[in-house]
C-alpha positions in Angstrom: -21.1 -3.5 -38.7 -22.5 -7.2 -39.5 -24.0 -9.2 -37.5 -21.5 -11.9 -37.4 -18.7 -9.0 -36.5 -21.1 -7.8 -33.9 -21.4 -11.2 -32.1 -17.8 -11.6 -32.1 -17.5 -8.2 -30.0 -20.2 -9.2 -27.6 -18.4 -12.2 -27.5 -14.9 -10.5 -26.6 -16.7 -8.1 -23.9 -18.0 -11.5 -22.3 -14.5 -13.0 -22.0 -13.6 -9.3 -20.1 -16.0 -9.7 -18.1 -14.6 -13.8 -17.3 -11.5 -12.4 -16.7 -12.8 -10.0 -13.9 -14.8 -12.7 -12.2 -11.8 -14.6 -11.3 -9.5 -15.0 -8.2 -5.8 -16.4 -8.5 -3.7 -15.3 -11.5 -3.7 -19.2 -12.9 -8.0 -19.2 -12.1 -7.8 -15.7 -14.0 -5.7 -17.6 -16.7 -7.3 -21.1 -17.1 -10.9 -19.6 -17.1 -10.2 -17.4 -19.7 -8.4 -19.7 -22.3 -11.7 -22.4 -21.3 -14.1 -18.9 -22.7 -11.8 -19.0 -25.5 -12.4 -23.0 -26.4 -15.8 -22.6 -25.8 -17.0 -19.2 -27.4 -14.5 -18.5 -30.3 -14.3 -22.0 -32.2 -16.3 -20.7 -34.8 -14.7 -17.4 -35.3 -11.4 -18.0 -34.5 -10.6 -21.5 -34.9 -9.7 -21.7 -31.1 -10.3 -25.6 -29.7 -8.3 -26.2 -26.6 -4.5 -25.7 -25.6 -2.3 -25.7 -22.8 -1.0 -23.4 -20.0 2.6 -23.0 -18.7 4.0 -21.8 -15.8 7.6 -20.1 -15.6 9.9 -21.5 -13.6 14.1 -21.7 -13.9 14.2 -20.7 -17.5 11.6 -23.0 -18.9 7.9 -23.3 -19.2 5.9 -26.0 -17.4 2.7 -27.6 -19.0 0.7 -27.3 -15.8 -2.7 -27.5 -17.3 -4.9 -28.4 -20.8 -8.2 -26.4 -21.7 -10.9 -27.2 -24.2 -9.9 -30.6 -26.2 -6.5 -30.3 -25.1 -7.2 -31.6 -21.3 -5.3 -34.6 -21.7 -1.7 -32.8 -22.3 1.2 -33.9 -20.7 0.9 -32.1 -17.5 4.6 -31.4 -16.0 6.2 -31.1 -20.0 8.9 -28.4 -19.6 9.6 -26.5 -23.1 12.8 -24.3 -22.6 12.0 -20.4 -23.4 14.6 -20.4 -25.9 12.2 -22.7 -28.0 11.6 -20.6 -31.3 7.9 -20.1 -30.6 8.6 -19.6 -27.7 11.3 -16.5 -28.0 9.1 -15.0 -30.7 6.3 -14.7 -28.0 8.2 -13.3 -25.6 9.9 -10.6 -27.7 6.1 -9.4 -29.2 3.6 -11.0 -26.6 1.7 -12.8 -29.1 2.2 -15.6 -32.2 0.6 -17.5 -34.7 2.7 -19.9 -36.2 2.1 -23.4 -38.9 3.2 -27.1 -37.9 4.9 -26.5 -40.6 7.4 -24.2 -39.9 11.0 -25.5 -39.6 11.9 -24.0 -36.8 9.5 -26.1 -34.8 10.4 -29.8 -33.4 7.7 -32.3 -35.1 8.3 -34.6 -32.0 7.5 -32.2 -29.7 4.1 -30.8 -31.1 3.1 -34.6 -31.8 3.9 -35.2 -27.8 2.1 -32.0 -26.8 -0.8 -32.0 -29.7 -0.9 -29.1 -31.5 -3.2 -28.8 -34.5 -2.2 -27.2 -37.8 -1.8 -24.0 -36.2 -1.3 -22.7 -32.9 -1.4 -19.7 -31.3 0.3 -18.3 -28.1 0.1 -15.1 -25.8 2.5 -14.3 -22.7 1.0 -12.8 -19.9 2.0 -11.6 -16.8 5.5 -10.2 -17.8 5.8 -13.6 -19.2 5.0 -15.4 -16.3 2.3 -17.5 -17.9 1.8 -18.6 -21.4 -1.4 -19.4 -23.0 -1.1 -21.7 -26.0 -4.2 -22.6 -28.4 -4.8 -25.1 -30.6 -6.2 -23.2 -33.9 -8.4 -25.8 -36.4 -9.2 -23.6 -39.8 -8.0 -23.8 -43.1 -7.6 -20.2 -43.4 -3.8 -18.6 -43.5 -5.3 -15.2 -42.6 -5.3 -15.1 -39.0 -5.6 -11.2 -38.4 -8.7 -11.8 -36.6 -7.6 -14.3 -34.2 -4.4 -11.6 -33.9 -6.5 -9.1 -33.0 -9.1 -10.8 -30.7 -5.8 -12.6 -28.7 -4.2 -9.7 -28.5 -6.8 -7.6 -26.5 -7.3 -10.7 -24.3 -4.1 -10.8 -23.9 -3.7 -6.9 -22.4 -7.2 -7.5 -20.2 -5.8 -10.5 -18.5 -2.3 -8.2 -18.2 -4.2 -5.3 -16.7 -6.7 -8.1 -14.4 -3.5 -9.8 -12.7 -1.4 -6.3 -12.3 -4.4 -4.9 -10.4 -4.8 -8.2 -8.1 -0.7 -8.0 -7.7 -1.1 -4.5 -6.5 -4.2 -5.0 -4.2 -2.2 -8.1 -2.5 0.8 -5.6 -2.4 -1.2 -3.1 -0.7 -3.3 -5.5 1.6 0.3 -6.4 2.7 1.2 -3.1 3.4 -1.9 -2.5 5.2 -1.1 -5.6 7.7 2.6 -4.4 8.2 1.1 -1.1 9.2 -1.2 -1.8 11.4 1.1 -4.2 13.0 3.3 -1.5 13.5 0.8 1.4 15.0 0.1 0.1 18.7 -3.2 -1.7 19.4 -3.1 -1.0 23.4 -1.5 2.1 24.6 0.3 2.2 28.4 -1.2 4.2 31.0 2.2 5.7 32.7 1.6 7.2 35.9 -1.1 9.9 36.2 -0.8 10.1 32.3 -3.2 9.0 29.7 -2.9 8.4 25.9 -5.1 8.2 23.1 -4.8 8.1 19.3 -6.6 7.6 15.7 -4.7 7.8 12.3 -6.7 7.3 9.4 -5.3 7.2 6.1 -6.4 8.5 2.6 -5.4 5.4 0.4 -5.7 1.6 2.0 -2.0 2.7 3.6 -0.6 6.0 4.7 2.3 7.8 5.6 1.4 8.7 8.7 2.6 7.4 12.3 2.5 7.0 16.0 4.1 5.4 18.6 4.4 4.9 22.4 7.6 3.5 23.8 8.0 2.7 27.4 11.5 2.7 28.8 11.3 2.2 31.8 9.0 2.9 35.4 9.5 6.4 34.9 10.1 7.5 31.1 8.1 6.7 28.2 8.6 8.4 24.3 5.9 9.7 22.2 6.4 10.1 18.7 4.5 11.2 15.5 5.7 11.1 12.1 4.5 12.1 8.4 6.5 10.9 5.4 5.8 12.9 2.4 2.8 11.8 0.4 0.5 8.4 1.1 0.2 5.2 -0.3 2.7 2.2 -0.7 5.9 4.4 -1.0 5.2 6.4 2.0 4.1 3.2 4.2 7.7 1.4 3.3 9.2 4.9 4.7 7.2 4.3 7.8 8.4 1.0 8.6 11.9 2.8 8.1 11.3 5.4 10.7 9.2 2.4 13.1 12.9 0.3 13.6 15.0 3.3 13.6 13.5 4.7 16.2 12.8 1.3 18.3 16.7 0.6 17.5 17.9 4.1 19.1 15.8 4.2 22.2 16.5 0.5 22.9 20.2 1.4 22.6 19.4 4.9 25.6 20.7 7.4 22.5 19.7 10.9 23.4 16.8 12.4 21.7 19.1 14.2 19.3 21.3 11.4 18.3 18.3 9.0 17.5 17.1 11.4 15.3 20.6 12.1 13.5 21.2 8.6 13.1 17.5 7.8 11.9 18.0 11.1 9.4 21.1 9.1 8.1 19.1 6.3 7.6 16.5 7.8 5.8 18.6 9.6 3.5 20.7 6.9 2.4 16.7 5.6 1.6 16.3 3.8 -2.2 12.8 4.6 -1.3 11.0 7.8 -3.7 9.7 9.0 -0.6 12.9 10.2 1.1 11.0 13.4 3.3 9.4 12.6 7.0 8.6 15.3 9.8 8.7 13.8 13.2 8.2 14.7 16.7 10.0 12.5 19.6 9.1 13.6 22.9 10.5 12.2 26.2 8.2 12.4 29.0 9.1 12.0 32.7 6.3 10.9 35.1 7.4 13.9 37.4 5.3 16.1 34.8 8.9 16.9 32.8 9.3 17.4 28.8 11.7 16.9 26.6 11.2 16.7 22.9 12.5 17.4 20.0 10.6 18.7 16.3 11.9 17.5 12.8 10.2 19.5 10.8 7.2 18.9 12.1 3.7 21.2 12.6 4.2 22.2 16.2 2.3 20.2 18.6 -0.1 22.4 21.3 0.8 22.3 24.6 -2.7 23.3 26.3 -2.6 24.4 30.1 -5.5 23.2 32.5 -6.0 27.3 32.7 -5.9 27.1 28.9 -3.0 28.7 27.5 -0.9 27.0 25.5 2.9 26.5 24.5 4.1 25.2 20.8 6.9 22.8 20.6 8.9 24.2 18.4 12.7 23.5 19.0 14.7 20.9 16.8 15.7 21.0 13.4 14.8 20.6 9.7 12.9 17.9 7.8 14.6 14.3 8.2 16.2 12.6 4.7 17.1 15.9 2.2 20.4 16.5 4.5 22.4 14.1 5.7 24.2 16.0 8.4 21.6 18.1 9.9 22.1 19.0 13.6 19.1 18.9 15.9 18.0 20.4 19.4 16.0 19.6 22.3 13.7 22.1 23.8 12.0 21.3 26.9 8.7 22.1 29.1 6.7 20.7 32.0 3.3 19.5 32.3 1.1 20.0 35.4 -1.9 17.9 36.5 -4.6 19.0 33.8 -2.4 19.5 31.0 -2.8 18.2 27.6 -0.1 17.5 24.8 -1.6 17.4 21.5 0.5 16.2 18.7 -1.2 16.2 15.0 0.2 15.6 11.4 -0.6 18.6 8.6 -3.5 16.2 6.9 -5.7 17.7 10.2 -4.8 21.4 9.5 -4.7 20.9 5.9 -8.3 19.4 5.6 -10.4 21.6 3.5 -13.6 21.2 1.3 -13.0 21.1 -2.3 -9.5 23.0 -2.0 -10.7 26.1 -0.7 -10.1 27.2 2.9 -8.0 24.9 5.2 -9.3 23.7 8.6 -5.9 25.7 9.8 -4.3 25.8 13.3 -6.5 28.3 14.8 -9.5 25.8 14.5 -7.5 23.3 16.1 -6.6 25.2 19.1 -10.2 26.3 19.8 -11.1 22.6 19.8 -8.3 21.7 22.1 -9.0 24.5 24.7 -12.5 23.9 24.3 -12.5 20.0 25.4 -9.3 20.4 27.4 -11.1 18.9 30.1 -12.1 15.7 28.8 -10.4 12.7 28.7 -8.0 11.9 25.9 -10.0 10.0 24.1 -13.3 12.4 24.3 -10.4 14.8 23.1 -9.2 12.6 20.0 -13.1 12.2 18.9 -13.8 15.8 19.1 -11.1 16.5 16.9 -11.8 14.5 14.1 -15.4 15.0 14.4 -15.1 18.7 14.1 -12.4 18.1 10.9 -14.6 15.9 9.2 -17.4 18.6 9.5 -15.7 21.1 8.3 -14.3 19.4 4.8 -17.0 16.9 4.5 -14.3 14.2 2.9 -14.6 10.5 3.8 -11.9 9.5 3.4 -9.9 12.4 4.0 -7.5 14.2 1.0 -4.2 13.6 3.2 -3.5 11.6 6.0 -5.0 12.7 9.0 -3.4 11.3 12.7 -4.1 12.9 16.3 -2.1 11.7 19.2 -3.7 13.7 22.3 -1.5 13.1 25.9 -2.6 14.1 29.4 -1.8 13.9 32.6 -4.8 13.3 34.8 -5.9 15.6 37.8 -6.3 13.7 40.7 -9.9 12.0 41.6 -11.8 13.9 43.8 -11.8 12.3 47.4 -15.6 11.3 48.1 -16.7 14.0 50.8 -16.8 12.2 54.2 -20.5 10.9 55.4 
């Protein structure tokens, strides 16, 4: 390889490493084509140019680079402009002042050189045009060298657009799972959902109706990530919508199965729990699909809430059930998603049910949150993932014992 051809590669991986540095898509845009001006004239010709913005079928002039900074900021050149459609079709052209399909007036307004270049980026969202000084008709070189600028600064703004996307899911999320949860009565509530990507598809809620009933739910939608987060917020105002609206457990969930089946979403497939609890210690709940949440006893055996119906989203007229129980002073309600049973080191054995129920019996009488931290603690042990493989949420309820009366002096 020469040394000339050896600089120009050095030279290229600087420009990547420009285009990494910046921030906004038009920073990530303008500091590369200034590279460019700066670093290629030599090689490539390259002296300054002009950026453009898309906006209603044509392409603002909204900044000059190199020599070119005195352009005529706000100059709209419709997309149907030959150049123009050529770019977009292949994402890249080199083209003469010569050629007759361009307007002489126009390039004398805007200031094109002999030749010019032009790349589209961002789906056509920007263009990048540059003013090309050299002699030379063979412009494979300056082809080439555009043309992997031209997929770095693609792959640079597609990553920011998904990391904004994502942030955005993050912040509906955690708007959505609640940052206080209610005391009711002698009962006390504590939760933790952590997710495997920077959103999940895992959820929680607490929904007080009224002095003496208040709803617990917990919910997995199939997979994590972005998809699985938009199926959340599904399943969030459903389920605010029916209880508002004093629907039986039952009929919320057939009416949020609807819902989610009629879904554009990929992720069509969420288990779900809804419990109704009564402050006079009663249960009633219903399971979607949904690993069974343990029921502990203050004495330490346990009942699994089982009754309900299948998954919600692959049916759209699946019938559901109610099954009910009680809880005493002492017991605990302990609802979980699969990503807690389903932990495991390297893919070999799962943390399983069995480990969770010793936990639970084990620190049955602490308080919910002591209860919530022992759990993960002991998952996180055992599979030794941070962050976990799956989803992982743990929604623990329990109603208090009484406090003991101070003994009399």
């Amino acid at each position: 390889m020469s040394s000339q051809t050896l600089s120009l590669f050095r030279r290229i991986e600087s420009a990547l490493e420009t285009i990494a540095l910046a921030s906004t898509p038009l920073e990530i845009i303008h500091d590369t084509a200034e590279f460019l001006a700066a670093h290629f004239a030599e090689d490539l010709g390259i002296t300054g140019g002009r950026i453009y913005v898309h906006a209603d079928g044509s392409y603002e002039l909204v900044k000059g680079f190199g020599e070119a900074i005195n352009a005529p900021i706000g100059r709209r050149i419709w997309k149907t402009y030959p150049p123009f459609e050529k770019m977009l079709d292949t994402g890249i052209v080199v083209m003469s002042r010569d050629d007759e399909r361009l307007d002489p007036h126009l390039e004398h307004e805007l200031g094109t050189r002999r030749w010019f270049a032009a790349i589209a980026v961002s789906d056509g969202q920007y263009v990048l045009s540059f003013d090309v000084d050299t002699p030379s008709e063979d412009h494979e070189k300056l082809h080439r060298t555009l043309n992997i600028i031209r997929l770095a600064v693609n792959q640079k703004l597609r990553e920011d657009r998904m990391i904004t996307i994502m942030e955005d899911a993050r912040q509906i999320q955690n708007s959505i799972l609640p940052r206080h949860l209610p005391k009711p009565g002698d009962f006390e509530i504590a939760a933790r959902s952590v997710a495997a990507e920077i959103v999940g598809g895992d959820f929680y809620d607490v929904i007080v109706l009224d002095d003496d009933i208040f709803n617990v739910v917990i919910a997995d939608a199939t997979g994590h990530g972005l998809p699985a987060a938009l199926q959340v917020r599904d399943v969030f105002t459903g389920l605010r919508m029916a209880l508002s609206r004093e629907f039986k457990l039952t009929r919320t969930l057939e009416r949020l199965n609807n819902i989610i089946h009629r879904s554009r979403l990929a992720t069509k497939f969420v288990s779900l729990v809804l419990v109704e609890l009564n402050l006079t210690g009663t249960v009633i709940y219903c399971n979607a699909g949904h690993p069974r949440p343990i029921l502990i006893r203050d004495d330490g055996s346990l009942v699994r809430l089982d009754v309900g119906g299948p998954l919600l989203g692959p049916v759209p007229d699946a019938v559901y059930s109610i099954g009910i129980q009680s809880m005493e002073p002492g017991d605990s309600l302990i609802l979980f998603t699969d990503g807690v049973t389903e932990a495991s080191e390297d893919g070999e054995e799962e943390y399983g049910i069995d480990r969770l129920i010793h936990i639970a019996r084990t620190s049955r009488h602490l308080d919910p949150p002591a209860m919530v931290d022992r759990i993960f603690t002991d998952v996180a042990e055992f599979s030794q993932r941070t962050p976990p493989e799956d989803d992982q949420t743990v929604v623990v309820v329990k109603r208090m014992l009484p406090e003991p009366e101070e003994a009399l002096a």
